[in-house]
C-alpha positions as CSV (number, residue, x, y, z in Angstrom):
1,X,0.0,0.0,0.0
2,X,3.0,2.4,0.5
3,X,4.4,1.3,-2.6
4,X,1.3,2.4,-4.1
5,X,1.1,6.0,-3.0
6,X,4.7,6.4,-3.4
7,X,3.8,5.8,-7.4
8,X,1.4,8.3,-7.4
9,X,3.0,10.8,-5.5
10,X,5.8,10.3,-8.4
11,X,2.9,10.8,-11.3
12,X,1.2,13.5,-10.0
13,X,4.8,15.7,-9.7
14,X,5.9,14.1,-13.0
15,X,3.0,15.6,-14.5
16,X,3.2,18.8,-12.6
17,X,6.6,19.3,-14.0
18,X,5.2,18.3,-17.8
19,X,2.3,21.1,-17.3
20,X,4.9,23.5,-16.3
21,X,7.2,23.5,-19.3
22,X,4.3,23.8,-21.4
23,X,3.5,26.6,-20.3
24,X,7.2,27.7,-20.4
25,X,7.7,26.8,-23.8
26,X,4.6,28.6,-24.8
27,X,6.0,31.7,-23.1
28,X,9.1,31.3,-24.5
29,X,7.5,30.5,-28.3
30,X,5.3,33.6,-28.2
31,X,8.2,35.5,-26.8
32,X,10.6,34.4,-30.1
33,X,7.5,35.5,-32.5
34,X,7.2,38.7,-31.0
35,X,10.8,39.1,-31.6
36,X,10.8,37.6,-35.1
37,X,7.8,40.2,-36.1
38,X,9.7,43.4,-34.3
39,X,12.8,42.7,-37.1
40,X,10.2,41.9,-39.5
41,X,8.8,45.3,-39.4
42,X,11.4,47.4,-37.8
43,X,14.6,46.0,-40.4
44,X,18.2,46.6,-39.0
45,X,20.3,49.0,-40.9
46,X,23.3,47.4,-43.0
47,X,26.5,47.8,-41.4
48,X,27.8,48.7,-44.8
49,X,30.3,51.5,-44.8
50,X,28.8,54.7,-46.8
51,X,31.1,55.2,-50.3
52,X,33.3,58.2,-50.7
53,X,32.3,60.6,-53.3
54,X,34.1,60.6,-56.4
55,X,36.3,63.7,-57.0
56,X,37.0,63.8,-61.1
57,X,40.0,65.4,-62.1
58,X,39.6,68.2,-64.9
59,X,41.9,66.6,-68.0
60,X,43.5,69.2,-70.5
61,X,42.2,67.8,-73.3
62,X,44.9,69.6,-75.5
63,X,47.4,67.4,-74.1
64,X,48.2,64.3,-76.5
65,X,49.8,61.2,-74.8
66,X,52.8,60.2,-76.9
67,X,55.6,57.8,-76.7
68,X,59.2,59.4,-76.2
69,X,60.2,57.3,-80.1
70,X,57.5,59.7,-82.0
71,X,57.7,63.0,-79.4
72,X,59.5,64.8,-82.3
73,X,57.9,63.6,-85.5
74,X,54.1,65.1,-86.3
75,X,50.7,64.1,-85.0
76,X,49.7,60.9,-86.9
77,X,46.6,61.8,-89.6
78,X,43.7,59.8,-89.1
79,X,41.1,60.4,-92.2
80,X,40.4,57.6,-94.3
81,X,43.2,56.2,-96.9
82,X,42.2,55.1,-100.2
83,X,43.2,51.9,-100.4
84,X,45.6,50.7,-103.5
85,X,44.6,47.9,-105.8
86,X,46.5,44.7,-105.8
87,X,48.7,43.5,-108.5
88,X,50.5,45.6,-111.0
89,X,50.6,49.1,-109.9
90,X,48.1,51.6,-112.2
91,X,47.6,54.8,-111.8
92,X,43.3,55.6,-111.1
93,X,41.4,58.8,-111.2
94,X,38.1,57.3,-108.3
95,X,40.0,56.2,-105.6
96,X,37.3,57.8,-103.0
97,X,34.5,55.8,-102.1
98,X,32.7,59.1,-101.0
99,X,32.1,60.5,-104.0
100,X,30.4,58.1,-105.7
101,X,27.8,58.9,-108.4
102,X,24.7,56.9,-108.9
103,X,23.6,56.9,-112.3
104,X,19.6,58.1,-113.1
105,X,17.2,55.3,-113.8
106,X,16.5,56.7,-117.5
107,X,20.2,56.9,-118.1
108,X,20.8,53.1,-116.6
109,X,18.0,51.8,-119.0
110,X,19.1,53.6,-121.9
111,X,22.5,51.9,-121.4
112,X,21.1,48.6,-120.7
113,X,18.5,49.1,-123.9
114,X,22.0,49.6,-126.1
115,X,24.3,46.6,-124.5
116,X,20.7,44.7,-125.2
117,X,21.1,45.6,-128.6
118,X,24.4,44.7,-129.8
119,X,24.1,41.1,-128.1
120,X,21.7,40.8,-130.4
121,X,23.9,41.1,-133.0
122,X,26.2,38.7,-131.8
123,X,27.4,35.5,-133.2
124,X,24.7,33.1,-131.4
125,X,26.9,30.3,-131.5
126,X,28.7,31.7,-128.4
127,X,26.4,32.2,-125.4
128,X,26.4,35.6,-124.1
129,X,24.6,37.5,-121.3
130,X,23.7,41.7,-120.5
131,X,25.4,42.7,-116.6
132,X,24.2,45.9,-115.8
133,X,27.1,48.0,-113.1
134,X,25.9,48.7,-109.6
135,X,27.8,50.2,-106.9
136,X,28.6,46.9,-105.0
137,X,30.4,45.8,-108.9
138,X,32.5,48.8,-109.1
139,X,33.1,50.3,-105.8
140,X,33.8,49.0,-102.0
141,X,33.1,45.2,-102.2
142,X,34.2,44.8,-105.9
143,X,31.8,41.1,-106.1
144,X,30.6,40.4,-109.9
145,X,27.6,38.0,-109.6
146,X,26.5,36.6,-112.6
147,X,23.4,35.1,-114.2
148,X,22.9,32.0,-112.1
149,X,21.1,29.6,-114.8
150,X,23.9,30.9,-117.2
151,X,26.8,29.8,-114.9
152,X,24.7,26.5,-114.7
153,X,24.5,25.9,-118.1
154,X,28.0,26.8,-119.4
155,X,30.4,27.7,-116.9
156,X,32.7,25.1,-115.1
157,X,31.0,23.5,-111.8
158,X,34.5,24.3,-109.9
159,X,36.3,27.2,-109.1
160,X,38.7,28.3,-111.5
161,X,40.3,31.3,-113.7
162,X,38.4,33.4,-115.9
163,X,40.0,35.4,-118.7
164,X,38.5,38.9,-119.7
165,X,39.3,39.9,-122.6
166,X,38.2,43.6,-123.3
167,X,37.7,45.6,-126.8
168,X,41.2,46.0,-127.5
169,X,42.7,42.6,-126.8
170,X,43.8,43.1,-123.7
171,X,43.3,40.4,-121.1
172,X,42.7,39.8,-117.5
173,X,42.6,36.6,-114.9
174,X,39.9,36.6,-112.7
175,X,39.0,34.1,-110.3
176,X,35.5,32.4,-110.6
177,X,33.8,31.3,-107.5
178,X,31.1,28.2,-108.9
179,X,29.2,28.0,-105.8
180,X,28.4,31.8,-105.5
181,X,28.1,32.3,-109.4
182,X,30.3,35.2,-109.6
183,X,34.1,37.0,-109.8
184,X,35.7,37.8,-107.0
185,X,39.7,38.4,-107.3
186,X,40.3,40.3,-110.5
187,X,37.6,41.5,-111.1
188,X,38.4,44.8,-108.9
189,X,41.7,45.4,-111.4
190,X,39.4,45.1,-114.5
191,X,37.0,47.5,-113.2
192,X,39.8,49.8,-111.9
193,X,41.7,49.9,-114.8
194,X,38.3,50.5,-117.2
195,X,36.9,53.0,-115.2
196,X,33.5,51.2,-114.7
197,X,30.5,52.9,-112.5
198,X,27.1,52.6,-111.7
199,X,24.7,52.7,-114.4
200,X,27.6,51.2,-116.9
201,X,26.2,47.5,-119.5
202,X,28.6,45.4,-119.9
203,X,28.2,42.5,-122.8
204,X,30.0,39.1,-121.7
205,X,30.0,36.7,-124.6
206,X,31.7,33.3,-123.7
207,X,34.0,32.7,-126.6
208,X,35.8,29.8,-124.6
209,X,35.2,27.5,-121.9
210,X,36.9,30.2,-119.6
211,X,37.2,33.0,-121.6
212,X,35.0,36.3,-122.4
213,X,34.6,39.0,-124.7
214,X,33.5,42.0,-123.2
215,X,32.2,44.8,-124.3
216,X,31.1,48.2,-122.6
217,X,28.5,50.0,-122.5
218,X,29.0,53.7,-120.9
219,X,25.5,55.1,-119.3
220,X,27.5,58.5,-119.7
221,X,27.9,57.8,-123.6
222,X,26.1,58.9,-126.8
223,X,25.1,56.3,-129.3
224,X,27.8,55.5,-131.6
């Protein structure tokens, strides 16, 4: 019997103690969200430093930076170079790209009406096709395309070197690209060296497996 009530003696403080750090923890719970809700609304500033204002120097913009080699030889000129043609060296009057001159679309048609007009008079045993100049043939990029289904048809399905061969006999090597249809190098020195601009109708007639006779049209010229 004393071994009885010494049990429950034990339970009842056992559950005494439970009850009271329920109530503790409670306290202590509602305490932490009371705390978590203050910093919630009531952030901390950050412990960043503040930044320095930047104090820009005033630069003489008169002064030029140069190395002690160049300090005696004058400021280098920066304004755009023509650029010289490769191969043999020729002398040509439009090396500037700026002033270019566009021909009028009466004048272009004229021309191309006239190079028309002598293919037709052509031997038609040797294929021949009208290429009428635009800027892109005859200044900057310097790329001939030509007529796709006529590079198909007659033209070699490689790469390989075109001969031009003008009014008076004389003869350039230009490089034909078969998967682009067109010139590319060459092509620049003929155009150079024949003064070729916008507007101009040439006349290629394919007198050879590799080889053209051209003739030119000038948008610029009379009938003759």
């Amino acid at each position: 019997m004393a071994e009885l009530k010494k049990k429950l003696a034990y339970e009842e403080c056992r559950l005494k103690r439970i009850e009271e750090n329920k109530k503790r923890w409670q306290e202590l719970k509602l305490t932490m969200l009371a705390e978590d809700v203050h910093n919630a609304t009531n952030p901390k500033p950050s412990p960043m430093k503040k930044a320095k204002p930047t104090v820009r120097q005033e630069v003489d913009r008169s002064a030029v930076r140069r190395s002690n080699r160049v300090a005696d030889k004058p400021p280098p000129n920066y304004k755009e170079v023509p650029i010289e043609p490769l191969g043999r060296p020729r002398s040509y009057k439009r090396k500037d790209l700026l002033n270019r001159v566009y021909a009028a679309d009466e004048d272009r048609q004229y021309a191309i009406g006239r190079a028309e007009q002598l293919q037709s008079e052509l031997d038609v045993d040797f294929p021949s096709f009208v290429k009428p100049m635009l800027q892109s043939h005859v200044t900057g990029g310097f790329w001939l395309g030509l007529p796709v289904h006529f590079c198909k048809t007659h033209l070699p399905k490689h790469d390989e070197y075109v001969t031009l061969v003008d009014e008076n006999g004389d003869e350039f090597q230009t490089k034909y690209l078969a998967l682009k249809t067109g010139l590319s190098g060459g092509w620049r020195g003929y155009a150079l060296d024949h003064e070729l601009i916008d507007g101009d109708a040439l006349v290629f007639q394919l007198v050879a497996p590799t080889r053209f006779k051209v003739y030119i049209i000038r948008v610029n010229q009379v009938e003759d």
